[in-house]
N, CA, C and O atoms as a GROMACS GRO file, in nm:
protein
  304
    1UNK      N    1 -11.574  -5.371   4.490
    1UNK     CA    2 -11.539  -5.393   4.352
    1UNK      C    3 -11.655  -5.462   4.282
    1UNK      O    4 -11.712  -5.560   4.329
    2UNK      N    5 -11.691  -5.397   4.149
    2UNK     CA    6 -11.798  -5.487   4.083
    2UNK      C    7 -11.764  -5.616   4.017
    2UNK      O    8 -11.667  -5.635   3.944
    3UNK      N    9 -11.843  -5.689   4.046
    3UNK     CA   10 -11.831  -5.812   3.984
    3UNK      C   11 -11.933  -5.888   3.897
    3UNK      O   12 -12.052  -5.870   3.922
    4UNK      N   13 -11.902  -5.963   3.808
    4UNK     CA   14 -12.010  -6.062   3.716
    4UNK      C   15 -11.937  -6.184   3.702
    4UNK      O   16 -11.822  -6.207   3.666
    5UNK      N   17 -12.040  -6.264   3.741
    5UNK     CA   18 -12.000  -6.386   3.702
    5UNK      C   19 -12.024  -6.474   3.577
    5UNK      O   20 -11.974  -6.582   3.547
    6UNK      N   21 -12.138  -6.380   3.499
    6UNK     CA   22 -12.179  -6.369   3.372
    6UNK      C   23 -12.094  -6.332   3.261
    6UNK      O   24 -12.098  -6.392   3.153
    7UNK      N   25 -11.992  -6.206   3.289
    7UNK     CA   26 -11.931  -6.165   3.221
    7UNK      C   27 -11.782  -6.171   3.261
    7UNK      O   28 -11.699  -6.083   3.236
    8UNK      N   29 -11.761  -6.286   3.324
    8UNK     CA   30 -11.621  -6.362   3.361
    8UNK      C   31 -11.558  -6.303   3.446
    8UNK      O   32 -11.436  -6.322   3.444
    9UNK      N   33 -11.623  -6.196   3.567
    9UNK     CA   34 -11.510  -6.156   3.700
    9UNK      C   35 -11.505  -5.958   3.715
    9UNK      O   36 -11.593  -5.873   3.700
   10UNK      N   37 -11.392  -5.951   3.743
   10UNK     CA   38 -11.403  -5.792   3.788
   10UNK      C   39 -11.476  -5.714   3.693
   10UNK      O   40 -11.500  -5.765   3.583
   11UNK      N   41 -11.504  -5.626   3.714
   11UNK     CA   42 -11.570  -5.482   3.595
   11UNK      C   43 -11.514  -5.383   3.588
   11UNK      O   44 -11.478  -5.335   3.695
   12UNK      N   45 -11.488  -5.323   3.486
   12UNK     CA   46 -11.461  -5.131   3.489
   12UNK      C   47 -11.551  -5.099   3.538
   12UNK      O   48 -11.645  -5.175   3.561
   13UNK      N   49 -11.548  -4.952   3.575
   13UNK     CA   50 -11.635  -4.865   3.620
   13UNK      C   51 -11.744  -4.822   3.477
   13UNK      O   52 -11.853  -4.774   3.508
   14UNK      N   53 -11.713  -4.840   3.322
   14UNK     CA   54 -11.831  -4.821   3.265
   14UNK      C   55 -11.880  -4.977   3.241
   14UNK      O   56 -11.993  -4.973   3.193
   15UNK      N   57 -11.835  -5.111   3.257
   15UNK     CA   58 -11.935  -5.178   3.234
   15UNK      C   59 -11.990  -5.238   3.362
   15UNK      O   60 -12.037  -5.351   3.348
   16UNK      N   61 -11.994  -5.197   3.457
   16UNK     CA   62 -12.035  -5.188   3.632
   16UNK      C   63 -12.221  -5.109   3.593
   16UNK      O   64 -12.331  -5.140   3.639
   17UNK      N   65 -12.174  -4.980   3.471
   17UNK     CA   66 -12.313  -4.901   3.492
   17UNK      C   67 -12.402  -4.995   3.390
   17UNK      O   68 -12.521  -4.964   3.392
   18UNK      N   69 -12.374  -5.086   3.317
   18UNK     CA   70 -12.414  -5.168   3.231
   18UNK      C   71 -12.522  -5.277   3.272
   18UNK      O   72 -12.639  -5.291   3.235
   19UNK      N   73 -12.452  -5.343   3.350
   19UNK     CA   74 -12.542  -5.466   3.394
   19UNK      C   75 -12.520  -5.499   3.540
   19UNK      O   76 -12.435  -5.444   3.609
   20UNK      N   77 -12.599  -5.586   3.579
   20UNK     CA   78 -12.628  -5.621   3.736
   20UNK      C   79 -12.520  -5.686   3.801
   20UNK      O   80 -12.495  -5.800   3.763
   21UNK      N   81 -12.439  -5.628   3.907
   21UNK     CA   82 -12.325  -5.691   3.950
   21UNK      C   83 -12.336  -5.688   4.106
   21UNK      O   84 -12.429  -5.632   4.164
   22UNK      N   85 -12.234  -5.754   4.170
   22UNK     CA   86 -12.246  -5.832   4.292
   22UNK      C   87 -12.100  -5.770   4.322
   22UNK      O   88 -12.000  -5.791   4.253
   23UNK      N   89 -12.104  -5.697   4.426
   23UNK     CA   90 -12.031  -5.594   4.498
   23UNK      C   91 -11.924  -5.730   4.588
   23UNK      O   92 -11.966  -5.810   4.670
   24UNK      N   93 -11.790  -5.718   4.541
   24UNK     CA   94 -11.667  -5.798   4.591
   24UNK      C   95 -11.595  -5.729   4.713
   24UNK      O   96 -11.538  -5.624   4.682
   25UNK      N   97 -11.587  -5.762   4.827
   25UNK     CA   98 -11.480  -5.699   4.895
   25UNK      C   99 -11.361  -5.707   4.882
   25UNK      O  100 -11.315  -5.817   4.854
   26UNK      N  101 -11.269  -5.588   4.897
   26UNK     CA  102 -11.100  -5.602   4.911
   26UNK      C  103 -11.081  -5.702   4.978
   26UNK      O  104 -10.988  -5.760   4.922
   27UNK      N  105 -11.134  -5.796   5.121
   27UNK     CA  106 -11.088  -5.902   5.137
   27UNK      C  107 -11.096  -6.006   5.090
   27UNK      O  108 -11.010  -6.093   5.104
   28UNK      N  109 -11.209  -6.019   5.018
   28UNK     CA  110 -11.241  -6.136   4.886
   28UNK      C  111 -11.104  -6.126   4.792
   28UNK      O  112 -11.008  -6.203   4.792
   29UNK      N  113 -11.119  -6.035   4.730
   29UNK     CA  114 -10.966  -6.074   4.652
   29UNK      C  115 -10.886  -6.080   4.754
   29UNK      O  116 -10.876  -6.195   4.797
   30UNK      N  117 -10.822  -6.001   4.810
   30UNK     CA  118 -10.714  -6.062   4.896
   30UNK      C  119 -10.691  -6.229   4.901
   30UNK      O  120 -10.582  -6.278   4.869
   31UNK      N  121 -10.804  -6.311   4.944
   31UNK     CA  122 -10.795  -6.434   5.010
   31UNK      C  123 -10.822  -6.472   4.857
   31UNK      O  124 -10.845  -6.592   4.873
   32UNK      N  125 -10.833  -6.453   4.740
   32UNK     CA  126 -10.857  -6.531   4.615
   32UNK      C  127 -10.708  -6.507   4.582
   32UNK      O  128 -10.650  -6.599   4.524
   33UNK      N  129 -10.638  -6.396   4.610
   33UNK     CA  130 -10.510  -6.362   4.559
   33UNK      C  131 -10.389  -6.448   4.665
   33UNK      O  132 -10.333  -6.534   4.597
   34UNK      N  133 -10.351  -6.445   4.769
   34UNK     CA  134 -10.336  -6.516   4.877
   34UNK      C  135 -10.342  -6.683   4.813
   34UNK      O  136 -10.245  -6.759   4.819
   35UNK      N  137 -10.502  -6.725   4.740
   35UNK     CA  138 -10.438  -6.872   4.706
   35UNK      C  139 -10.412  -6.895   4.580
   35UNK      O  140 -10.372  -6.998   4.527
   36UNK      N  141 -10.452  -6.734   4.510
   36UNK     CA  142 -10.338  -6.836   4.346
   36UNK      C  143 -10.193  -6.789   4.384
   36UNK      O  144 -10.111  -6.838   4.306
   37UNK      N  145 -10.147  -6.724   4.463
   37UNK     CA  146 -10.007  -6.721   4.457
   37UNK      C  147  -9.918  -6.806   4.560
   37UNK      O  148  -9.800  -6.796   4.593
   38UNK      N  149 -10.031  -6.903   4.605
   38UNK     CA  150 -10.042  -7.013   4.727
   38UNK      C  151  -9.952  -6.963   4.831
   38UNK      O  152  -9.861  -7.035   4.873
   39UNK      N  153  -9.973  -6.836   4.878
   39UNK     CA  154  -9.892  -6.800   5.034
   39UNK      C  155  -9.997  -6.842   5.105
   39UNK      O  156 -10.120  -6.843   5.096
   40UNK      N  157  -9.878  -6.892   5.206
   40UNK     CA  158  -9.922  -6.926   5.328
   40UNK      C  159  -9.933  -6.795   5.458
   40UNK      O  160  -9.884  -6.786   5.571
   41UNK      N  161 -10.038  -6.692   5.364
   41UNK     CA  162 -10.102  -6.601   5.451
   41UNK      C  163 -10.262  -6.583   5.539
   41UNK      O  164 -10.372  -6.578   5.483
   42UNK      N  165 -10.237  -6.575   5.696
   42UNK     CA  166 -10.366  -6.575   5.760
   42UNK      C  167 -10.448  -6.531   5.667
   42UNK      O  168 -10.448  -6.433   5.592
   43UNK      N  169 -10.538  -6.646   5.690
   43UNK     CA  170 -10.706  -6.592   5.643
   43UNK      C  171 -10.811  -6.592   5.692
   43UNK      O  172 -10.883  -6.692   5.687
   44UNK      N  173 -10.856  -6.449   5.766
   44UNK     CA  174 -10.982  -6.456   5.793
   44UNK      C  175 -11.096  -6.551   5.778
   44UNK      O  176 -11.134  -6.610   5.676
   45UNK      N  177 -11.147  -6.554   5.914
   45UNK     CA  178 -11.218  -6.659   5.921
   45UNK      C  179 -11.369  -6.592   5.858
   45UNK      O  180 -11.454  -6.655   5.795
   46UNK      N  181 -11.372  -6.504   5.880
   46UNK     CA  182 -11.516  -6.414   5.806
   46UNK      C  183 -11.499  -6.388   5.669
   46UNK      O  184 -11.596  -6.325   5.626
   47UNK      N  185 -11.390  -6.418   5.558
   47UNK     CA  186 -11.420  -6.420   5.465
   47UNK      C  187 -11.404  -6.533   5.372
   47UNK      O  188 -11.413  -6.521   5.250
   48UNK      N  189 -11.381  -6.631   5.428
   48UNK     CA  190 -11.408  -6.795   5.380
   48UNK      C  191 -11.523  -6.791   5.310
   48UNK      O  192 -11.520  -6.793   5.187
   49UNK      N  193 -11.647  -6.786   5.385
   49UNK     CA  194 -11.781  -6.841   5.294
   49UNK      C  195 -11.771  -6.734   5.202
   49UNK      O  196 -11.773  -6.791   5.092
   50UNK      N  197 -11.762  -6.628   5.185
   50UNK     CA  198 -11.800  -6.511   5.086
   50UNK      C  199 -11.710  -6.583   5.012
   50UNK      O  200 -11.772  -6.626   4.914
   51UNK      N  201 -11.613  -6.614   5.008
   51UNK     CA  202 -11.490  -6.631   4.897
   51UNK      C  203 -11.506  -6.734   4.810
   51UNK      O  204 -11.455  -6.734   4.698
   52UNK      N  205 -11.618  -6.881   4.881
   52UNK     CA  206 -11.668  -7.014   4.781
   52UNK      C  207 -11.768  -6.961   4.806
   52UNK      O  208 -11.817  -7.053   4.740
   53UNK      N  209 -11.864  -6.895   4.842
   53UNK     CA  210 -11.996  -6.850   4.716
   53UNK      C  211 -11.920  -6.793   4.604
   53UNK      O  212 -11.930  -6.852   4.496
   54UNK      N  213 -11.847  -6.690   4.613
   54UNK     CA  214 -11.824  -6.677   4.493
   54UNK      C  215 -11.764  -6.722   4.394
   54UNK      O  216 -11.788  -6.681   4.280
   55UNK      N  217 -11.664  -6.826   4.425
   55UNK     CA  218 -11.600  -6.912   4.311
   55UNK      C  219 -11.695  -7.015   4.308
   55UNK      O  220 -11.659  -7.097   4.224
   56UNK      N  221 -11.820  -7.054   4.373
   56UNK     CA  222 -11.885  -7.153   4.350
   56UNK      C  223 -11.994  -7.094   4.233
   56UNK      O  224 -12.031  -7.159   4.135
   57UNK      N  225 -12.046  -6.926   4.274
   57UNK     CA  226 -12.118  -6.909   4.122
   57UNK      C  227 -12.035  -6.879   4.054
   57UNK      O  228 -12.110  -6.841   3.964
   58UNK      N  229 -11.910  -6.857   4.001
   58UNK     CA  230 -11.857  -6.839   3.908
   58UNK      C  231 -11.853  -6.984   3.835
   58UNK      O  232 -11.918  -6.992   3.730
   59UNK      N  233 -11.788  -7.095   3.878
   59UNK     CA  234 -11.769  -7.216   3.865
   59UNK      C  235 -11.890  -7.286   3.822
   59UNK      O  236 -11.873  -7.383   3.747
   60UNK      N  237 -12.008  -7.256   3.856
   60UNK     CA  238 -12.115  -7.296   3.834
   60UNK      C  239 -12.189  -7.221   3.737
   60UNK      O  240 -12.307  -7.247   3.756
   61UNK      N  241 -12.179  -7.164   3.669
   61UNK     CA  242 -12.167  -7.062   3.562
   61UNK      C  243 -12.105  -7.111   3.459
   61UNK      O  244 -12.169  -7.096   3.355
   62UNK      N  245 -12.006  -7.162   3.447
   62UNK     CA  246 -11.910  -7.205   3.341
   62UNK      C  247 -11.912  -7.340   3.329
   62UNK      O  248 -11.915  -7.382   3.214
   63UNK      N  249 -11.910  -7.434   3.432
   63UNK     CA  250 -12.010  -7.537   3.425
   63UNK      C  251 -12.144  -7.580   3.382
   63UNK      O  252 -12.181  -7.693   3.350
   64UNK      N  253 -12.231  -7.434   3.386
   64UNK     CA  254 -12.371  -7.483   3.343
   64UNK      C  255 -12.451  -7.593   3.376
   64UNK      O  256 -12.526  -7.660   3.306
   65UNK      N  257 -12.405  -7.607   3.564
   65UNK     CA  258 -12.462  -7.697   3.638
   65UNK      C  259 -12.387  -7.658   3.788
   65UNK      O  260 -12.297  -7.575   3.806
   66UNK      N  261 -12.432  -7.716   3.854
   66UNK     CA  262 -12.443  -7.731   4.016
   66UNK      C  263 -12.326  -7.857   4.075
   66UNK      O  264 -12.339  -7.979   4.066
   67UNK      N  265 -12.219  -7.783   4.133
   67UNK     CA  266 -12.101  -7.856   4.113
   67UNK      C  267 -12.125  -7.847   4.290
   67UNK      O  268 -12.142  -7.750   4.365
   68UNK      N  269 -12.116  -8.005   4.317
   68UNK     CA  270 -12.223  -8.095   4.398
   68UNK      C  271 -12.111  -8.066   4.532
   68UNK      O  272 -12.151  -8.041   4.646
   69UNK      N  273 -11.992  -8.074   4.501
   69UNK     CA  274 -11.918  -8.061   4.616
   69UNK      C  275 -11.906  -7.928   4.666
   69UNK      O  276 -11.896  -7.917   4.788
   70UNK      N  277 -11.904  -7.832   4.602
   70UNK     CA  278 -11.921  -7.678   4.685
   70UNK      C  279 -12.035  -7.742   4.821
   70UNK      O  280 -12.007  -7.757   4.940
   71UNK      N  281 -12.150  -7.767   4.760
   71UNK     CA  282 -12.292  -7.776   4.815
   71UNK      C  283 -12.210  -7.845   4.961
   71UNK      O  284 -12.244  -7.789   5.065
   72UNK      N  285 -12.104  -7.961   4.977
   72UNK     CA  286 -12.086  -8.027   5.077
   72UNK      C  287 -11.982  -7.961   5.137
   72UNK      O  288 -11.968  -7.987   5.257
   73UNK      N  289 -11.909  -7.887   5.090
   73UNK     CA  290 -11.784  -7.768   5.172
   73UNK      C  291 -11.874  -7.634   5.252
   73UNK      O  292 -11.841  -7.549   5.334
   74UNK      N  293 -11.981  -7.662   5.192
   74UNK     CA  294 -12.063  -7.491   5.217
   74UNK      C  295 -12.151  -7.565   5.344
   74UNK      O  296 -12.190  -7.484   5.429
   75UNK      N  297 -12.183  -7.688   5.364
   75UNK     CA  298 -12.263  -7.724   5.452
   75UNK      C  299 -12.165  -7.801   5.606
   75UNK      O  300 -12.203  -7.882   5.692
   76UNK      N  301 -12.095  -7.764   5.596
   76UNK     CA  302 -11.951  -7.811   5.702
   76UNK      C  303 -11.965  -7.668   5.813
   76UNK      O  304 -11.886  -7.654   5.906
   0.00000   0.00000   0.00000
């Protein structure tokens, strides 16, 4: 799935041909979907880091700075 974190999250397929995006896996949402609807469903242990890089550049994006605690969850 295309993604921007520039242009606030998923893409259509015509603004995907538009600008530079960062290819999401079905298990990425899954495990983003999984915790806004806070089930208590297994989560892959291989798609943890993919899942806070990406809410960490999104978050850091909208912040317009370097949000210091990702940096200490990502280094664990």
């Amino acid at each position: 799935y295309p993604y921007s974190a520039q242009l606030g999250g998923l893409l259509c397929t015509n603004c995907s041909k538009t600008v530079d995006y960062k290819a999401v896996s079905h298990n990425i949402l899954e495990v983003l979907q999984s915790l806004e609807n806070q089930k208590n469903e297994e989560i892959n242990k291989e798609d943890i880091r993919p899942t806070l890089n990406l809410l960490r550049e999104h978050i850091d994006l909208r912040a317009k700075n370097t949000i210091k605690s990702f940096e200490l969850l990502l280094s664990l």
